[in-house]
PyMOL Python script that loads the backbone (N, CA, C, O; Angstrom):
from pymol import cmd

cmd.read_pdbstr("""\
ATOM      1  N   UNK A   1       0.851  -1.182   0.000  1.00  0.00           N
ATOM      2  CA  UNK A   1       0.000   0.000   0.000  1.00  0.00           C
ATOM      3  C   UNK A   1       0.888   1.233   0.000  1.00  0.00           C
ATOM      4  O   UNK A   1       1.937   1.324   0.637  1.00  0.00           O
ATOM      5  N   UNK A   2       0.402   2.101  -0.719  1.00  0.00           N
ATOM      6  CA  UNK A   2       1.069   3.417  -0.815  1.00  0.00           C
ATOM      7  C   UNK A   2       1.187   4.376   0.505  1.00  0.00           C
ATOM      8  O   UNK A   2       0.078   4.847   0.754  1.00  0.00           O
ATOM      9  N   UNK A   3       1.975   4.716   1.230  1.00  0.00           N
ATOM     10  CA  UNK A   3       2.125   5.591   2.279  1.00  0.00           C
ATOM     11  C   UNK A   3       1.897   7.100   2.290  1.00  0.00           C
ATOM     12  O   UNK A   3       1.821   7.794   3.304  1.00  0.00           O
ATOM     13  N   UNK A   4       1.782   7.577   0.834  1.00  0.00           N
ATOM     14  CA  UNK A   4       1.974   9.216   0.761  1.00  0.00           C
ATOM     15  C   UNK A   4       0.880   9.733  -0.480  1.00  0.00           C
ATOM     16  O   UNK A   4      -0.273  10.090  -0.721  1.00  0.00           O
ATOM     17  N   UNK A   5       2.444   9.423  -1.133  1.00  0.00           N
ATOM     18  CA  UNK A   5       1.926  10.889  -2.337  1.00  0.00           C
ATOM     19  C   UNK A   5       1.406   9.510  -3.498  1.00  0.00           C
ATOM     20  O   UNK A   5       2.051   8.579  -3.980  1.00  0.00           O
ATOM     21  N   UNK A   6      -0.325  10.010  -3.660  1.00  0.00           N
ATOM     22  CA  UNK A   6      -1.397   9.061  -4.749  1.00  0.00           C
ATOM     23  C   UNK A   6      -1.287   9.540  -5.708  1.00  0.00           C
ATOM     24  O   UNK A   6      -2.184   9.275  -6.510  1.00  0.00           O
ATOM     25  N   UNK A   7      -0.005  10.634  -6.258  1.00  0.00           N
ATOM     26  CA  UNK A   7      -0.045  10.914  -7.670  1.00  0.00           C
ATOM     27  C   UNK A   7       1.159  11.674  -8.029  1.00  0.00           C
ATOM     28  O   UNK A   7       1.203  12.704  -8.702  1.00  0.00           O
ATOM     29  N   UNK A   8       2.054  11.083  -7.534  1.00  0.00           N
ATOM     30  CA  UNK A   8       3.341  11.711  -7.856  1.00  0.00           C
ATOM     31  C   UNK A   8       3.751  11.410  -9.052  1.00  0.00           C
ATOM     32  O   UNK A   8       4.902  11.828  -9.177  1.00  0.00           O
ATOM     33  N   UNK A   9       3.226  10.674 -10.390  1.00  0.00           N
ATOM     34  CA  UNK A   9       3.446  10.244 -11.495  1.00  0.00           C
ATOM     35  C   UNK A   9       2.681  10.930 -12.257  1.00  0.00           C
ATOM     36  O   UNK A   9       2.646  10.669 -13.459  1.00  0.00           O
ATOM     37  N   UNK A  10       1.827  12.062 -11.651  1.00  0.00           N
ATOM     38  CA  UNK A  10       0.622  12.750 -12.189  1.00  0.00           C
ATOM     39  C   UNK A  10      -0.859  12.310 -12.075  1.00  0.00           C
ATOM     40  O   UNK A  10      -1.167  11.314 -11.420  1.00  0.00           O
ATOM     41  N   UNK A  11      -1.966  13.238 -12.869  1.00  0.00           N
ATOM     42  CA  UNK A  11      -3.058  12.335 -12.973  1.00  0.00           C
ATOM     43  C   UNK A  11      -3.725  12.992 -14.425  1.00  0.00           C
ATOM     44  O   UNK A  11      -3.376  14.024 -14.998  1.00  0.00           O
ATOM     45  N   UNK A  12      -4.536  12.264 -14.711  1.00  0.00           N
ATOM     46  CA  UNK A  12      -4.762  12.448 -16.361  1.00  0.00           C
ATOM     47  C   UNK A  12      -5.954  12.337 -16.872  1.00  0.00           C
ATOM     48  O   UNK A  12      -6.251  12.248 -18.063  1.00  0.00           O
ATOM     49  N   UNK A  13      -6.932  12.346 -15.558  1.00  0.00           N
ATOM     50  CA  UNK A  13      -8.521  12.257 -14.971  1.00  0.00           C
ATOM     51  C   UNK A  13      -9.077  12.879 -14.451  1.00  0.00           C
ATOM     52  O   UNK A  13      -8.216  13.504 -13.831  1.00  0.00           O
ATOM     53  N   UNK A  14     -10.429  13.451 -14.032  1.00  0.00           N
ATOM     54  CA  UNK A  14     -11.278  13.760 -13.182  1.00  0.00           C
ATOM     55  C   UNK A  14     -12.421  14.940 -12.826  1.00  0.00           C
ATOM     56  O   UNK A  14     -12.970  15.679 -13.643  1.00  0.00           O
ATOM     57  N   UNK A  15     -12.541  14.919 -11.952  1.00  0.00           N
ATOM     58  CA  UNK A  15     -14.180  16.389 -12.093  1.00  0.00           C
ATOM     59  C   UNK A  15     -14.377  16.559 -11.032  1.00  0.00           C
ATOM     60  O   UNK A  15     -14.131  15.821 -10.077  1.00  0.00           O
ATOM     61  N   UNK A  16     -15.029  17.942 -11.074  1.00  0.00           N
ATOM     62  CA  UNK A  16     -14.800  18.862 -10.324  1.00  0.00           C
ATOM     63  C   UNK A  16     -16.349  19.093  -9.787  1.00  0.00           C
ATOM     64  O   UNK A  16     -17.260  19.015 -10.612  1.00  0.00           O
ATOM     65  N   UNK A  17     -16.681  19.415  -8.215  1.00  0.00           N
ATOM     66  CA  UNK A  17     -17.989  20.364  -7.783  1.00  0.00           C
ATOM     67  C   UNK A  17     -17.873  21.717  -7.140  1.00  0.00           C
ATOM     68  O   UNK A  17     -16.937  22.514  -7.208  1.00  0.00           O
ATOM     69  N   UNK A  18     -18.601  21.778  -6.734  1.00  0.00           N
ATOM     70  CA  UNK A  18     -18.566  22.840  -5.578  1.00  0.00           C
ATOM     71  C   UNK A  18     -19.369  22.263  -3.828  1.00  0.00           C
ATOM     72  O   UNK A  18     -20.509  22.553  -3.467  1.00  0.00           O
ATOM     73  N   UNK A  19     -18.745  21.745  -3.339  1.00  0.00           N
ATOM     74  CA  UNK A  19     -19.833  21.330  -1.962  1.00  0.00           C
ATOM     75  C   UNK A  19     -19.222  22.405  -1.097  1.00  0.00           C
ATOM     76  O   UNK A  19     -18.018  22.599  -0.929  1.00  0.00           O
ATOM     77  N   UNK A  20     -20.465  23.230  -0.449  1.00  0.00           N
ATOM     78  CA  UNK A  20     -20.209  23.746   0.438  1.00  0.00           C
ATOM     79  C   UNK A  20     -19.512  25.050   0.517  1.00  0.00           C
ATOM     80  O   UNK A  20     -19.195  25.614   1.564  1.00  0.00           O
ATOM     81  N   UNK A  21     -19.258  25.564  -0.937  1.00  0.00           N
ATOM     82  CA  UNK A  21     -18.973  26.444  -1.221  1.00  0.00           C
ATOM     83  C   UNK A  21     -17.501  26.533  -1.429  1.00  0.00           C
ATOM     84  O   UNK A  21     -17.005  27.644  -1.614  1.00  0.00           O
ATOM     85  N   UNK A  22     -16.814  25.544  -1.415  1.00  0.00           N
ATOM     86  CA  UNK A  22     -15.916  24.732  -1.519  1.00  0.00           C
ATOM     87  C   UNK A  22     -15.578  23.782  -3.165  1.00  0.00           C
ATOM     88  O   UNK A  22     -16.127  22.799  -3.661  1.00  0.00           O
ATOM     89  N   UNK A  23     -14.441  24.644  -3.611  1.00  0.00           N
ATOM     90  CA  UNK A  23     -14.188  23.749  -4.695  1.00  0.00           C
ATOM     91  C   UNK A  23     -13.870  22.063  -4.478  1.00  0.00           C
ATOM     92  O   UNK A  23     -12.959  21.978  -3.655  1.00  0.00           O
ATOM     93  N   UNK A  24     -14.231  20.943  -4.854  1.00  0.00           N
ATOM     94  CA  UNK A  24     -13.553  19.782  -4.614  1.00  0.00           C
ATOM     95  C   UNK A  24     -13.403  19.066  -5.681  1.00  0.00           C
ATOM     96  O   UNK A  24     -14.328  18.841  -6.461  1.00  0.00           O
ATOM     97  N   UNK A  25     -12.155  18.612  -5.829  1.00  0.00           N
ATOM     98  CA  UNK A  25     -11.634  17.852  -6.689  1.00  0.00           C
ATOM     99  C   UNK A  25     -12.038  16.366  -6.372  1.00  0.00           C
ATOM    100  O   UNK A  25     -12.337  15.965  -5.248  1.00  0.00           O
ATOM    101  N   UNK A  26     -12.001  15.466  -7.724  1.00  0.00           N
ATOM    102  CA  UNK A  26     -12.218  14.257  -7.390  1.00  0.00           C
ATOM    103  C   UNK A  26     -11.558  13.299  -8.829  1.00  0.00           C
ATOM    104  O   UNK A  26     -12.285  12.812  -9.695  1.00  0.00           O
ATOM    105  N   UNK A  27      -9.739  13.174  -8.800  1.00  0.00           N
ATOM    106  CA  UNK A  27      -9.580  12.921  -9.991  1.00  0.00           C
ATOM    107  C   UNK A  27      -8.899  11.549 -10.210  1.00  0.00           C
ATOM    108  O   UNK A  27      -9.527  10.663  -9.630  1.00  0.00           O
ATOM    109  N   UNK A  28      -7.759  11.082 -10.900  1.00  0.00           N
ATOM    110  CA  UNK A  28      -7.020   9.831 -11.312  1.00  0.00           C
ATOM    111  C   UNK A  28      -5.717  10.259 -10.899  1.00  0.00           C
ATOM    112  O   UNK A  28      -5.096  11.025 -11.634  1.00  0.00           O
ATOM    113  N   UNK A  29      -5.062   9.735  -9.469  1.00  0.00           N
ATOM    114  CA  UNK A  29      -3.693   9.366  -9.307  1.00  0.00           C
ATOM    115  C   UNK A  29      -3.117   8.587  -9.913  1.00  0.00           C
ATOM    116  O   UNK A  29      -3.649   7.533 -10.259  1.00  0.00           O
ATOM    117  N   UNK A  30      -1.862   8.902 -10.207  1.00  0.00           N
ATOM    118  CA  UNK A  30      -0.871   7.399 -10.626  1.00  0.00           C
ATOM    119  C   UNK A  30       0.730   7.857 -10.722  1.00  0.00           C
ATOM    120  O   UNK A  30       1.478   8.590 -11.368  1.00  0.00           O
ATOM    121  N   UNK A  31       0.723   6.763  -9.455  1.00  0.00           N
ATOM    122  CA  UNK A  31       1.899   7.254  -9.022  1.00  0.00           C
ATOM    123  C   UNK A  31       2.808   5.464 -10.350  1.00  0.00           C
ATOM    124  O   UNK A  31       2.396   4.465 -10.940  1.00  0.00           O
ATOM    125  N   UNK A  32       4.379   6.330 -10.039  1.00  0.00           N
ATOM    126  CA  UNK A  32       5.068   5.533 -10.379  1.00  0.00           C
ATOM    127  C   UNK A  32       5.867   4.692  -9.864  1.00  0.00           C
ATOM    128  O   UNK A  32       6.846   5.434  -9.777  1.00  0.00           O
ATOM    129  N   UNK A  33       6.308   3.444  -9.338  1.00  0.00           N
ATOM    130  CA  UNK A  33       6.712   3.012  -8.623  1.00  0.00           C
ATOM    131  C   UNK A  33       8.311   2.558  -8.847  1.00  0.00           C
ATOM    132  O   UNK A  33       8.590   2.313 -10.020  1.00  0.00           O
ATOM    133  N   UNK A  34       9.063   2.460  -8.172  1.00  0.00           N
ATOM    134  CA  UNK A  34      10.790   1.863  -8.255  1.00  0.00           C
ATOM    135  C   UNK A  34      10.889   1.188  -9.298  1.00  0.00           C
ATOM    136  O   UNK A  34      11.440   1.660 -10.292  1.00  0.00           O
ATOM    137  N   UNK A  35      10.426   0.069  -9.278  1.00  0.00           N
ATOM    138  CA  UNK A  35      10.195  -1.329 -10.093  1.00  0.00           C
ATOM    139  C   UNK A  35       9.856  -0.338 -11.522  1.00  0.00           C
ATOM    140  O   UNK A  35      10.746  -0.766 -12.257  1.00  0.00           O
ATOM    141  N   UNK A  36       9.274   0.490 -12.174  1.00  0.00           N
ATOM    142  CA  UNK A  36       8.427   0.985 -13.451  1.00  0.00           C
ATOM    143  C   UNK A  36       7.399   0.879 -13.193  1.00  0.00           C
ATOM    144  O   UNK A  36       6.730   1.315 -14.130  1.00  0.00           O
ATOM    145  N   UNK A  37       6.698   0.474 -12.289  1.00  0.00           N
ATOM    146  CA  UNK A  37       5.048  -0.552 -12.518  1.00  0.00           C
ATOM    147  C   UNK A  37       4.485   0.472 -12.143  1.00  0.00           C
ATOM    148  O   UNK A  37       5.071   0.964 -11.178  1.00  0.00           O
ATOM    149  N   UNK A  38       2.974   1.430 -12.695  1.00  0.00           N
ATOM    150  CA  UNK A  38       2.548   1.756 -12.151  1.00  0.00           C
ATOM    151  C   UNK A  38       0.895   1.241 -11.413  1.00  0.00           C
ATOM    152  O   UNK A  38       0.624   0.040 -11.382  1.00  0.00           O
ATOM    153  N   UNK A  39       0.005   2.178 -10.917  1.00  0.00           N
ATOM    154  CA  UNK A  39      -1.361   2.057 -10.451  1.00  0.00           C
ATOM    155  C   UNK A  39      -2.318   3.389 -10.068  1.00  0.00           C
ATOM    156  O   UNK A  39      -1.888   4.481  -9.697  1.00  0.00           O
ATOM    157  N   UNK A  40      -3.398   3.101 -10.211  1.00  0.00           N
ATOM    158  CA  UNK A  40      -4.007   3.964 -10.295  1.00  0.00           C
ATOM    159  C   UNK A  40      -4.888   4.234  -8.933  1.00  0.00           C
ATOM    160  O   UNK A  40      -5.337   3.277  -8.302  1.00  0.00           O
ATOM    161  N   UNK A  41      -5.098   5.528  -8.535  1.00  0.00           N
ATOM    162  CA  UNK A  41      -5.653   5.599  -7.233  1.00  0.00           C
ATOM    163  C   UNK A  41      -6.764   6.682  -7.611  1.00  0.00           C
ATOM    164  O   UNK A  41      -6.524   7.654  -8.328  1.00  0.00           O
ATOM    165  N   UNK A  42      -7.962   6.411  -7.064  1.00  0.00           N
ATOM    166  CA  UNK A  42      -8.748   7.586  -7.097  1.00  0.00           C
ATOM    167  C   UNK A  42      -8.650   8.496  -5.786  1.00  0.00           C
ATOM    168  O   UNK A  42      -8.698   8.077  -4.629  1.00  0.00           O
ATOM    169  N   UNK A  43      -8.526   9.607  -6.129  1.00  0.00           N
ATOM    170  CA  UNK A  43      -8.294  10.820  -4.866  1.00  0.00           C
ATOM    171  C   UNK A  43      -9.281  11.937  -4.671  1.00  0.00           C
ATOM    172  O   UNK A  43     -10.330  12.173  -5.268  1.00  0.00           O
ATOM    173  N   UNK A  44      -8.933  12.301  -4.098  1.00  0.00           N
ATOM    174  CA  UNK A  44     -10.175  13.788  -3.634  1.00  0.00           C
ATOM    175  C   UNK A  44      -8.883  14.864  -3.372  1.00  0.00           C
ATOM    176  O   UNK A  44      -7.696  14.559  -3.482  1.00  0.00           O
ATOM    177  N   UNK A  45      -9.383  16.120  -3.020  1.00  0.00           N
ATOM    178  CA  UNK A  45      -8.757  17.242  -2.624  1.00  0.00           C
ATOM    179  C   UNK A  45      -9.760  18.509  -2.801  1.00  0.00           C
ATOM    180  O   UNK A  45     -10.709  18.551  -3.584  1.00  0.00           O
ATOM    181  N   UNK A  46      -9.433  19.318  -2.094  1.00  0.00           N
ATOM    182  CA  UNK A  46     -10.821  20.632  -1.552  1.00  0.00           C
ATOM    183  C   UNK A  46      -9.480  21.906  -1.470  1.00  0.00           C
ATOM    184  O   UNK A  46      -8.485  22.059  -0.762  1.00  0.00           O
ATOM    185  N   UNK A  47      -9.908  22.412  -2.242  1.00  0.00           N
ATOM    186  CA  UNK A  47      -9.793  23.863  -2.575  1.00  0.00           C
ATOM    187  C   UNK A  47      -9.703  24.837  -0.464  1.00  0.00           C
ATOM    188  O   UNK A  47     -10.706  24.968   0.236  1.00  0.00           O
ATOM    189  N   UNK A  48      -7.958  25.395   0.050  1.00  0.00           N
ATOM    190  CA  UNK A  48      -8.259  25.758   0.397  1.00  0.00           C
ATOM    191  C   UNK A  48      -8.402  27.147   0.450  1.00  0.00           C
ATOM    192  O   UNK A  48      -8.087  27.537  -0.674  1.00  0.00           O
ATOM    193  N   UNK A  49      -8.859  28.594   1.496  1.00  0.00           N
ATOM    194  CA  UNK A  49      -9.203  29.728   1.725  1.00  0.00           C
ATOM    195  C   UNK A  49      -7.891  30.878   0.911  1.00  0.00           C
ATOM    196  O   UNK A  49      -8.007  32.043   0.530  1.00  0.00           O
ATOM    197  N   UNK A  50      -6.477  29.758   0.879  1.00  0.00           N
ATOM    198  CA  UNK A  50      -5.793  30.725  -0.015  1.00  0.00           C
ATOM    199  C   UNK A  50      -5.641  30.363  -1.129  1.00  0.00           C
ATOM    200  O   UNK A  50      -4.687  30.825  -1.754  1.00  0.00           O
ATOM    201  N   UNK A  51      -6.378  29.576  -1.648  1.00  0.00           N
ATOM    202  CA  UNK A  51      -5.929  28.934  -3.245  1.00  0.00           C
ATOM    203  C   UNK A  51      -5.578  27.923  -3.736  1.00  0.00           C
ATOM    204  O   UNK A  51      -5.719  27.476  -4.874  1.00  0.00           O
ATOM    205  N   UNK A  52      -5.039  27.492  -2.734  1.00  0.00           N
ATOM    206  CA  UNK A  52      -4.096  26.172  -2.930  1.00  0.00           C
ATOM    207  C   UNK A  52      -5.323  25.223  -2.817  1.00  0.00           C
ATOM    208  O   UNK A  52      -6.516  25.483  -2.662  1.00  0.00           O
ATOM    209  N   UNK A  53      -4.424  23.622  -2.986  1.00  0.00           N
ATOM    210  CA  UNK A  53      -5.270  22.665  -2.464  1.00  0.00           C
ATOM    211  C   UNK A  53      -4.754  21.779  -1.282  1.00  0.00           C
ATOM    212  O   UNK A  53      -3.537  21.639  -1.158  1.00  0.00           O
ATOM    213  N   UNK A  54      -5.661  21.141  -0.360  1.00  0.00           N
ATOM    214  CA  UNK A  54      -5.361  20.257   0.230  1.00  0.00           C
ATOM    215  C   UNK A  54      -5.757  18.323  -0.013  1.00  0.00           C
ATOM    216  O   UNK A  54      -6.827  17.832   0.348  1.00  0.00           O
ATOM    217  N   UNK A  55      -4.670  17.553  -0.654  1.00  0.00           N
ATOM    218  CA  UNK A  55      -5.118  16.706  -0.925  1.00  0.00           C
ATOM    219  C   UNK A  55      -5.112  15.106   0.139  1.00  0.00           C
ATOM    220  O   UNK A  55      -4.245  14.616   0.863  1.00  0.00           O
ATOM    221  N   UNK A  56      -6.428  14.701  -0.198  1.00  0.00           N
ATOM    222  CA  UNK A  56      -6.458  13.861   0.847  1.00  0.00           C
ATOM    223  C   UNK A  56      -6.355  12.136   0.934  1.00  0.00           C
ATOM    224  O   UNK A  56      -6.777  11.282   1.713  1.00  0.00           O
ATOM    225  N   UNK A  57      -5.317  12.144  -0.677  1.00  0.00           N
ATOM    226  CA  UNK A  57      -4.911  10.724  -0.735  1.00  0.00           C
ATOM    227  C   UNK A  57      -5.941  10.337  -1.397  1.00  0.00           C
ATOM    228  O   UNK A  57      -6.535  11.030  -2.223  1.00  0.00           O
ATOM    229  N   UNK A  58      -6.314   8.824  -0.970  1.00  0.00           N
ATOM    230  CA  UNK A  58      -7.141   7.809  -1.884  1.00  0.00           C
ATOM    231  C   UNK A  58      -8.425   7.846  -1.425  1.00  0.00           C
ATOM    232  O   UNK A  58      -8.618   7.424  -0.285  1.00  0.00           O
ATOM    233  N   UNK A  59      -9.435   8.297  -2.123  1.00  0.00           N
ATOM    234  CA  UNK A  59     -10.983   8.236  -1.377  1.00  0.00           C
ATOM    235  C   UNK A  59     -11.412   6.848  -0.941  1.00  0.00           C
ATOM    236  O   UNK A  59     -11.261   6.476   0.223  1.00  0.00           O
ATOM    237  N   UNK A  60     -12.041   5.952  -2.043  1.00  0.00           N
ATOM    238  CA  UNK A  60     -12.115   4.540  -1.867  1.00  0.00           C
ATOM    239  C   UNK A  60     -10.760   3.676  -2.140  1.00  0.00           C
ATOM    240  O   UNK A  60      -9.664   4.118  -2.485  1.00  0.00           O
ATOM    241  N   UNK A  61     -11.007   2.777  -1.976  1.00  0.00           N
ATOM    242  CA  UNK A  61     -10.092   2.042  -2.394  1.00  0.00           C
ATOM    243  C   UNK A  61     -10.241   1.051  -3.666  1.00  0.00           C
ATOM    244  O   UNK A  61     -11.294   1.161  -4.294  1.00  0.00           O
ATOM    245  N   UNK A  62      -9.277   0.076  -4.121  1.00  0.00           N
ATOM    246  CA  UNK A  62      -9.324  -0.382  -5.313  1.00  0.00           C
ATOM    247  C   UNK A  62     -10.918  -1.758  -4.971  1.00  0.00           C
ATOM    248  O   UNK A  62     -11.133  -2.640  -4.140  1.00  0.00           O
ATOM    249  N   UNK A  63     -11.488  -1.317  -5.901  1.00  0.00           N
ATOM    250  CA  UNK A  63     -12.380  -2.694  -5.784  1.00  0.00           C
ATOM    251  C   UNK A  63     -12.318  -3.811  -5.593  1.00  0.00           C
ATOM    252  O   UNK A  63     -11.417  -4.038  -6.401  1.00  0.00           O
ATOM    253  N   UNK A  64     -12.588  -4.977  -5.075  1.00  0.00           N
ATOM    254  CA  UNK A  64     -12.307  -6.066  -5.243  1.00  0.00           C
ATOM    255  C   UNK A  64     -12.883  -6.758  -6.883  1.00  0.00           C
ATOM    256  O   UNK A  64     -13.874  -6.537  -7.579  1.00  0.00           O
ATOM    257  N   UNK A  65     -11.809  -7.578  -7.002  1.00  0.00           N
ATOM    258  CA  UNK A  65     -12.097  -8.442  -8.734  1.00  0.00           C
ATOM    259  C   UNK A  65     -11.299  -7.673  -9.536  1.00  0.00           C
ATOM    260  O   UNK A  65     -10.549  -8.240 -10.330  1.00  0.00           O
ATOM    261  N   UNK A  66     -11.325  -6.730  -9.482  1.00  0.00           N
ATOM    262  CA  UNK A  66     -10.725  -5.636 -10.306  1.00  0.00           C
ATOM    263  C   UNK A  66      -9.474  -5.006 -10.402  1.00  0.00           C
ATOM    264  O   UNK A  66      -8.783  -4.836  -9.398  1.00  0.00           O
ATOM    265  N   UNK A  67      -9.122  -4.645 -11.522  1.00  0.00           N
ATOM    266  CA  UNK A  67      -7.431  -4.392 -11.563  1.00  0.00           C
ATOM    267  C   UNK A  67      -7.199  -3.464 -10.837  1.00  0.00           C
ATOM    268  O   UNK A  67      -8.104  -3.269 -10.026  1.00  0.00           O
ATOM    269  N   UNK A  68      -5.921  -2.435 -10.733  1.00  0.00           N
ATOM    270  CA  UNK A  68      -5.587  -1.108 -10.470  1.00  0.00           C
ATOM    271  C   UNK A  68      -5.951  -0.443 -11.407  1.00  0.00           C
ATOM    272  O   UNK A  68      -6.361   0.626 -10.954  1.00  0.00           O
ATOM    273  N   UNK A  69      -6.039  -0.472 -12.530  1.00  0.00           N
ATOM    274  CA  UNK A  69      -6.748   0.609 -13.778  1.00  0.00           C
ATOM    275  C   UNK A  69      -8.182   0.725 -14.011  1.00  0.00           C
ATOM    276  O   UNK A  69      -9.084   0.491 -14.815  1.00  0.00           O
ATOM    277  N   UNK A  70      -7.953   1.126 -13.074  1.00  0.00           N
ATOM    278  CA  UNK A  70      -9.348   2.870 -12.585  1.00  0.00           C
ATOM    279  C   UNK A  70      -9.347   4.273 -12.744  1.00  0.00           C
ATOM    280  O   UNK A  70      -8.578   4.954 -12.066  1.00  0.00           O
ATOM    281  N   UNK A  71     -10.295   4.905 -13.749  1.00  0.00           N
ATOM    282  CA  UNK A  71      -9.949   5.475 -13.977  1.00  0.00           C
ATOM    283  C   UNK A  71     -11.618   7.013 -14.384  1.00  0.00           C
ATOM    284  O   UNK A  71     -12.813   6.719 -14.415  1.00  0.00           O
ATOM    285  N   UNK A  72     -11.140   8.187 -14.570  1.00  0.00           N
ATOM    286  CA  UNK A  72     -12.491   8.613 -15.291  1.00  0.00           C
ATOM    287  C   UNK A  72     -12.891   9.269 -14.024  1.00  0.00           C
ATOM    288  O   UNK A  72     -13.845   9.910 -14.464  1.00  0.00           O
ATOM    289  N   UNK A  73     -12.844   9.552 -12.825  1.00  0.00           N
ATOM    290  CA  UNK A  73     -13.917   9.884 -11.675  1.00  0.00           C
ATOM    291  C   UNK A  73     -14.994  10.744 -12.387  1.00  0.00           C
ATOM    292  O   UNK A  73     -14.616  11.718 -13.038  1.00  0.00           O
ATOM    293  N   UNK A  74     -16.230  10.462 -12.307  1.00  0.00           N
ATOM    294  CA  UNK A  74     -17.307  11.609 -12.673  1.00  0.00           C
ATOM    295  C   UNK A  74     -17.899  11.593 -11.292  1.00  0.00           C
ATOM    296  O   UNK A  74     -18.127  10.571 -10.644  1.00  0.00           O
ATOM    297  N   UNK A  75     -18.197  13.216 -10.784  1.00  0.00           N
ATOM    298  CA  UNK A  75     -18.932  13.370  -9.546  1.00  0.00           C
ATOM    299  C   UNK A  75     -20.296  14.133 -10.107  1.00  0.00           C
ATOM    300  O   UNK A  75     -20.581  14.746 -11.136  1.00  0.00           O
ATOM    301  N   UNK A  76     -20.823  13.856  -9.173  1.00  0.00           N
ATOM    302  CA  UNK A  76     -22.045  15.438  -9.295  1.00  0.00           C
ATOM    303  C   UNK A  76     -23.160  15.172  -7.910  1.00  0.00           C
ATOM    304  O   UNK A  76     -23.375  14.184  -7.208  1.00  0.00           O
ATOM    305  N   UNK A  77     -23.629  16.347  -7.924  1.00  0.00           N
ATOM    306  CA  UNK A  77     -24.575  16.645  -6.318  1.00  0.00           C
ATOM    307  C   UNK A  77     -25.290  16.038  -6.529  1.00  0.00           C
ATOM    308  O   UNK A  77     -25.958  16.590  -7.403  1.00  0.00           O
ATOM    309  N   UNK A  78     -25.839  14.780  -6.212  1.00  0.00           N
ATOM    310  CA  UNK A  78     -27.120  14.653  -5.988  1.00  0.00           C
ATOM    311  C   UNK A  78     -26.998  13.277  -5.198  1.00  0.00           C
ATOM    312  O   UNK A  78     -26.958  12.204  -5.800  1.00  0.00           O
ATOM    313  N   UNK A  79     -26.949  13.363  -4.012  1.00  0.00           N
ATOM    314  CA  UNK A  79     -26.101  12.660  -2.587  1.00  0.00           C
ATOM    315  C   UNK A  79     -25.084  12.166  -2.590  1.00  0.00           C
ATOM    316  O   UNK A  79     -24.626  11.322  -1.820  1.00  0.00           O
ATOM    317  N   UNK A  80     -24.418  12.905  -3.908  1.00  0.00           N
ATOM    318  CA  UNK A  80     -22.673  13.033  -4.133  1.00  0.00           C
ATOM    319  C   UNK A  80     -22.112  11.365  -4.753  1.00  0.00           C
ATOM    320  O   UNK A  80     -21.515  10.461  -4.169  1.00  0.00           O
ATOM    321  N   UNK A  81     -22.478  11.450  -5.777  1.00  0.00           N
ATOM    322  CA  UNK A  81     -22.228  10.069  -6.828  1.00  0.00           C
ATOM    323  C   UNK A  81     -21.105  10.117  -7.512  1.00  0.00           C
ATOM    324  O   UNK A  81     -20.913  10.930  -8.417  1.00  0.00           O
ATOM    325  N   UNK A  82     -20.533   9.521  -7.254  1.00  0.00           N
ATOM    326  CA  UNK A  82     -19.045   9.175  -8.298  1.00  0.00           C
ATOM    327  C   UNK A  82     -18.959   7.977  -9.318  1.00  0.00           C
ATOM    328  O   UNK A  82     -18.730   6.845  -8.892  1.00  0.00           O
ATOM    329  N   UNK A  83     -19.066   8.117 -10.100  1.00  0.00           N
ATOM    330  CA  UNK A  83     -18.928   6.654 -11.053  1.00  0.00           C
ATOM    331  C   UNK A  83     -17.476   6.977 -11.995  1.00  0.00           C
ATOM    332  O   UNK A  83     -17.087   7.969 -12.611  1.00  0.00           O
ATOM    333  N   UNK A  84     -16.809   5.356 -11.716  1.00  0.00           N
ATOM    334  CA  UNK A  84     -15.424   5.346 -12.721  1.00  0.00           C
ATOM    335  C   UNK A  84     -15.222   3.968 -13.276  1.00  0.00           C
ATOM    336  O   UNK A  84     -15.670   2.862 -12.971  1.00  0.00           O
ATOM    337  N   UNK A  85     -14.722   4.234 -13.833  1.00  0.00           N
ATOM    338  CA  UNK A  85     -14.342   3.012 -14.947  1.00  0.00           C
ATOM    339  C   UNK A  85     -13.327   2.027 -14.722  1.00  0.00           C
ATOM    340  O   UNK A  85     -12.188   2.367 -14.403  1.00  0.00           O
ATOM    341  N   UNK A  86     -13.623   0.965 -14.851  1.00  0.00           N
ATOM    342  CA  UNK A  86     -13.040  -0.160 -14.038  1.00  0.00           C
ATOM    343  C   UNK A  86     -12.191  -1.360 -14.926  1.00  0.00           C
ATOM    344  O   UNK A  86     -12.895  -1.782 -15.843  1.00  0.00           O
ATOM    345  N   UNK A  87     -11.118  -1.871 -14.875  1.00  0.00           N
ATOM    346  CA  UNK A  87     -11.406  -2.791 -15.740  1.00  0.00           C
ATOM    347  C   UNK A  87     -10.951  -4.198 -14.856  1.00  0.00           C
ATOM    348  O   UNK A  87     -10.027  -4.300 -14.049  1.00  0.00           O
ATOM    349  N   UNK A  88     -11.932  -5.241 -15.300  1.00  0.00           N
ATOM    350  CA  UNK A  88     -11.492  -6.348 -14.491  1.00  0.00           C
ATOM    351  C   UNK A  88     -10.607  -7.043 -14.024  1.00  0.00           C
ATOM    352  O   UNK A  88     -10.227  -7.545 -15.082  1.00  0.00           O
ATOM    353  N   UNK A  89      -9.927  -7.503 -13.221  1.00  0.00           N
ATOM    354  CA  UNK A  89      -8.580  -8.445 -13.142  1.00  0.00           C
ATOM    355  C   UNK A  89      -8.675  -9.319 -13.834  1.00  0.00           C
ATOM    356  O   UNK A  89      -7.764 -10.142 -13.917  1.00  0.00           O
TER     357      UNK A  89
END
""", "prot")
cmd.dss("prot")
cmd.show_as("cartoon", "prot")
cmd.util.cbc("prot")
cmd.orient("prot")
């Protein structure tokens, strides 16, 4: 399991709301690992009061059955739904 940084390899995914008056991010980590190998993490992060962001790592975790290549986060308000794209192990 990853200890830190869910996207130090970048990310190349994701969407955006507003909760709370509050920007929040909800996109595709993928970090790179020693070995070359990478994986994909879905993350969050919220917009803070000076601009910046604060990010808060991996929201869910990887599904069971399913590979690490996850990817796509779509959010939107309506008791806060995320759907992403999965592909099987």
């Amino acid at each position: 399991m990853l200890s830190g940084n869910y996207d130090s390899g970048g990310c190349f995914s994701g969407s955006a709301m507003v909760n709370n008056d509050t920007l929040t991010l909800c996109y595709n980590g993928n970090p790179v690992y020693r070995d070359g190998s990478r994986t994909s993490w879905q993350c969050l992060a919220r917009e803070k009061p000076d601009g910046g962001f604060e990010k808060y790592g991996s929201a869910p975790g990887l599904p069971e059955g399913y590979s690490a290549d996850v990817s796509n986060p779509k959010v939107w308000q309506h008791r806060y739904w995320q759907l992403n794209r999965a592909e099987v192990a």
